[in-house]
VOTORKE-36322 format. One line per 2 residues: number of its first residue (from 0); their letters; for each residue x, y, z of N, C-alpha, C. Coordinates in pm, whole numbers, plus 50000, padded with zeros to 5 digits. Example, Ala and Ser with C-alpha at 12.3 -4.5 7.8 and 13.67 -1.06 7.14 Angstrom:
<minus>
0 = AS = 51319,49431,50780,51230,49550,50780,51320,49670,50780 ~ 51285,49775,50708,51367,49894,50714,51290,50003,50787
</minus>
This chain:
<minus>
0 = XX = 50085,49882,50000,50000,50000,50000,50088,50122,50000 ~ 50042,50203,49930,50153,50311,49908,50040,50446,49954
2 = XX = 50103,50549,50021,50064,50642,50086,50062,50757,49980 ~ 50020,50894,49978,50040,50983,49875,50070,51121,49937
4 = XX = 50165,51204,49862,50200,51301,49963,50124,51413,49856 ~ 50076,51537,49898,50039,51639,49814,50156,51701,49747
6 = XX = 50110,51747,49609,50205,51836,49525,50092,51934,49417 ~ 50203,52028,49393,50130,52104,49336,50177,52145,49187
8 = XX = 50103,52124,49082,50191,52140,48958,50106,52203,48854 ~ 50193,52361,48834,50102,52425,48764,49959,52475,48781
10 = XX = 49907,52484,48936,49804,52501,48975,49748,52405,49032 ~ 49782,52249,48967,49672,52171,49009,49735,52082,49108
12 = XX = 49674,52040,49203,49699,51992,49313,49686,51811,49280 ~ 49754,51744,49310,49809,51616,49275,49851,51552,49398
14 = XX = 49794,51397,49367,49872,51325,49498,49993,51203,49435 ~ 50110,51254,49501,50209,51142,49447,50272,51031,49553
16 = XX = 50247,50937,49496,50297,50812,49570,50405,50845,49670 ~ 50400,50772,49788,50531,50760,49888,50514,50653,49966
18 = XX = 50590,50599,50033,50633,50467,50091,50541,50469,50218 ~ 50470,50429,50285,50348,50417,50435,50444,50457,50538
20 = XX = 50422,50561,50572,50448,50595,50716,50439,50526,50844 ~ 50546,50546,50929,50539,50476,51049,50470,50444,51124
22 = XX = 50465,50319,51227,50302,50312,51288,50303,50422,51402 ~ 50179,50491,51387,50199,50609,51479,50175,50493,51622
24 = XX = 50250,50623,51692,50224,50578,51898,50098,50583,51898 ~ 50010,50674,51884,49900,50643,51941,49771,50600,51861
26 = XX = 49737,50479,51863,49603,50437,51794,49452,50420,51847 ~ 49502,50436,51960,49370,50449,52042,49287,50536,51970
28 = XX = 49121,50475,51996,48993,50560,51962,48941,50477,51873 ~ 48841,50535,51803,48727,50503,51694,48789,50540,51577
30 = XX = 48801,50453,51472,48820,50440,51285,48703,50400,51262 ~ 48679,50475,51142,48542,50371,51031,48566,50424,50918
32 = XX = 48513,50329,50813,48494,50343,50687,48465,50240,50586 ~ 48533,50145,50525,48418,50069,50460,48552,49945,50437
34 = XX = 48462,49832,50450,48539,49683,50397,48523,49677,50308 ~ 48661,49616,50196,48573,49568,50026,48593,49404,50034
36 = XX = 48517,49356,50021,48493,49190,50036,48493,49164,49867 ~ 48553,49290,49792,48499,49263,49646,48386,49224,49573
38 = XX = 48367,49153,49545,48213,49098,49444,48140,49073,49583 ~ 48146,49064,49726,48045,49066,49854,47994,49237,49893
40 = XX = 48047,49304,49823,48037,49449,49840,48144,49517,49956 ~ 48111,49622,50012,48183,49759,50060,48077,49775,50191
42 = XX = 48105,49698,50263,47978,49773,50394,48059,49872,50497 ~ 48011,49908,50557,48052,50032,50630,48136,49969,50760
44 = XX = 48218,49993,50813,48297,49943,50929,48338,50031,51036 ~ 48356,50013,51164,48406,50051,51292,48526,49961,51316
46 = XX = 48602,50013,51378,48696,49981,51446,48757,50072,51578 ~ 48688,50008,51690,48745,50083,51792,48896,50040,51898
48 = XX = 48980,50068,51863,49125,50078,51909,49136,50091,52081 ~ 49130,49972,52122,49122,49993,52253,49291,50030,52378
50 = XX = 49393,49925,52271,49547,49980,52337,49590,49963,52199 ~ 49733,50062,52215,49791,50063,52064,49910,49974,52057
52 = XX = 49986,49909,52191,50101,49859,52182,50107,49773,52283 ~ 50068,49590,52267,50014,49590,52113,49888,49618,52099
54 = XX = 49828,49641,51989,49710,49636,51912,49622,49553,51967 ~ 49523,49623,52052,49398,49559,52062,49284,49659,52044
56 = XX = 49164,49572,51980,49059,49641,51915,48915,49537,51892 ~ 48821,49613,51898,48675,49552,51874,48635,49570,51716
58 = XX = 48594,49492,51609,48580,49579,51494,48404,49476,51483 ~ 48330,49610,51417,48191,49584,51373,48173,49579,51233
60 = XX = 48112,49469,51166,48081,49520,51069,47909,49493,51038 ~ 47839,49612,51094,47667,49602,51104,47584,49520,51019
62 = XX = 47541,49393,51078,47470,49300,51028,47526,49194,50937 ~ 47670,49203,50992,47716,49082,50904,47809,49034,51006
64 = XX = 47905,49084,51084,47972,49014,51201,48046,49129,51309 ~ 48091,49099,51410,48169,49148,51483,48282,49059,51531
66 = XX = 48392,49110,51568,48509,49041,51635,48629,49133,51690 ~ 48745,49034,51741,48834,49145,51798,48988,49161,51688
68 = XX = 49037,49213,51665,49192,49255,51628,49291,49257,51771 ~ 49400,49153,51738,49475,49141,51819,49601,49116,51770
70 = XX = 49696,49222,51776,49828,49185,51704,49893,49097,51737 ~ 50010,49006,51635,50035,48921,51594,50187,48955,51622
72 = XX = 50206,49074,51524,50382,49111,51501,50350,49201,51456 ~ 50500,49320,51522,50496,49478,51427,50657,49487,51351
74 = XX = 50657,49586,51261,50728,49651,51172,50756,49764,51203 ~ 50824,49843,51131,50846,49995,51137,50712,50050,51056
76 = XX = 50633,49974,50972,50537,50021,50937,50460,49934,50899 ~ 50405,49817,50961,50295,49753,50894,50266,49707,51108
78 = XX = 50167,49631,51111,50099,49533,51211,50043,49462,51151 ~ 50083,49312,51208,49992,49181,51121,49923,49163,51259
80 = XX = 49787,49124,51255,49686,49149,51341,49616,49024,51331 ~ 49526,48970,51379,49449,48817,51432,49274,48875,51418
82 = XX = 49229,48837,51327,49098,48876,51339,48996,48769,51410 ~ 48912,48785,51482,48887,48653,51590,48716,48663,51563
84 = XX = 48608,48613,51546,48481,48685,51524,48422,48629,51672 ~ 48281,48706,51709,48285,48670,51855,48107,48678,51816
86 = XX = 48063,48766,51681,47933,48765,51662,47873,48775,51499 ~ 47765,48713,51480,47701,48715,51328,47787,48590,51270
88 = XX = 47725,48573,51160,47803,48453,51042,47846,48498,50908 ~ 47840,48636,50898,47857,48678,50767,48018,48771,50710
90 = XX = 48129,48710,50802,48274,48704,50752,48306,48580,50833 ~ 48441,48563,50776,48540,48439,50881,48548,48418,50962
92 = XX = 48556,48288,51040,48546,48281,51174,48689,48349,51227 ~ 48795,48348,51154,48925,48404,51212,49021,48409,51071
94 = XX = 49092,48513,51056,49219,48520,50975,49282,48631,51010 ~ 49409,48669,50939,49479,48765,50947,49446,48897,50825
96 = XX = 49507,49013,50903,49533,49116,50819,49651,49192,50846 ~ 49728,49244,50718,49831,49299,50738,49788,49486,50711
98 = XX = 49852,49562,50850,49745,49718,50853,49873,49792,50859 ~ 49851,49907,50776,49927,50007,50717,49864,50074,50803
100 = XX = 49958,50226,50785,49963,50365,50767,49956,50455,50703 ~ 49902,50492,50595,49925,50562,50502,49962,50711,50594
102 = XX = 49880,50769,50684,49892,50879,50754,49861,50806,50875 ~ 49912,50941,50996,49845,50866,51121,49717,50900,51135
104 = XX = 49613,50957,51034,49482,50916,51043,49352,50862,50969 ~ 49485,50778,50875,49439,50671,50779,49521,50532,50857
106 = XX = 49380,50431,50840,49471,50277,50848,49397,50232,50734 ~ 49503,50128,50675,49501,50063,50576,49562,49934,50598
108 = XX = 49419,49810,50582,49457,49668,50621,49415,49557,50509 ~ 49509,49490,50415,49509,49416,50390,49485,49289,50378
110 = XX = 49363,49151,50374,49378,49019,50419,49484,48966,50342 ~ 49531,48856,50461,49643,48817,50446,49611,48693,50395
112 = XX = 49530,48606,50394,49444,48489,50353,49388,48510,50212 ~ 49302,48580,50268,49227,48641,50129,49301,48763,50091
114 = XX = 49345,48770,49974,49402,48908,49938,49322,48987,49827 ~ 49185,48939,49812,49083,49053,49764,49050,49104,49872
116 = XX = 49037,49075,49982,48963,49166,50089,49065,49276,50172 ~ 49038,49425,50182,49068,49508,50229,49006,49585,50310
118 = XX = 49032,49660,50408,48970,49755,50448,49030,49961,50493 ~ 48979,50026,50468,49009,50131,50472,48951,50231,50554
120 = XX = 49006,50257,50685,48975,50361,50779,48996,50529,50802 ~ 48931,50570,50869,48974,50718,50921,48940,50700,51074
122 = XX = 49081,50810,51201,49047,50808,51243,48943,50906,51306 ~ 48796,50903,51355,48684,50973,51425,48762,51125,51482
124 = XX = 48686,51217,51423,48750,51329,51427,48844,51403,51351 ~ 48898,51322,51237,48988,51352,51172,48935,51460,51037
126 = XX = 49003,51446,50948,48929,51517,50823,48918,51385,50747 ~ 48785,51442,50699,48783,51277,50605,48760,51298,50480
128 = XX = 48810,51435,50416,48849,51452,50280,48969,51413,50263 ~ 48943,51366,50091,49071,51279,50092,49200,51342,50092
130 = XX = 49225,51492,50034,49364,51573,50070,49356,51631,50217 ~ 49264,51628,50343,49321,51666,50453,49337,51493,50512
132 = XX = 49334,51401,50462,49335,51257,50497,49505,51250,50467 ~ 49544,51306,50381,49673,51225,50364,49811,51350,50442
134 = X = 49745,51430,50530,49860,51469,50636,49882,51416,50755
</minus>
């Protein structure tokens, strides 16, 4: 996953690729924004960040399942995380995801099993346009 830094060229404002930023210190709080399960669709997601080191978290996804995130192993910039389900039948009972940084108030998580499935957060409070998203 590659992060994008703003530039400006000739007036027009452009986002250019850069390498995912470090895992920020603090992850605590509320993320949401949407899972792509691909051809299962894009439903809307929570993820509430309960400690950041390591990584523990509750994630919802409304009317199809709930479970917890529990890290696995960290990087200078990724966390591979344990997805565990605890409610509903409508994702996996358990797999992994590998979760970026693009900014510290973007996460970006990868399945590690399944590698069509992604998901893409903001964190609650943040800007959630996509050029105040990528400072």
């Amino acid at each position: 996953m590659l992060a994008a830094s703003v530039l400006t060229l000739g007036g027009l404002v452009v986002a250019a690729p850069t390498a995912d930023a470090a895992v920020p210190t603090n992850l605590t709080g509320t993320w949401s924004g949407n899972l792509d399960w691909g051809n299962a669709g894009t439903p809307p997601t929570t993820l509430n960040i309960s400690r950041s080191k390591p990584l523990r978290g509750s994630i919802n996804v409304p009317g199809k399942c709930a479970g917890t995130w529990r890290e696995i192993s960290r990087s200078r910039n990724t966390i591979l995380v344990q997805f565990t389900r605890t409610s509903g039948t409508g994702c996996d009972s358990r797999n992994k995801w590998r979760v970026s940084f693009p900014s510290k108030n973007r996460l970006h998580g990868a399945g590690v099993e399944n590698r069509s499935q992604s998901v893409d957060l903001t964190r609650a409070g943040s800007c959630s346009t996509s050029l105040c998203s990528l400072s």
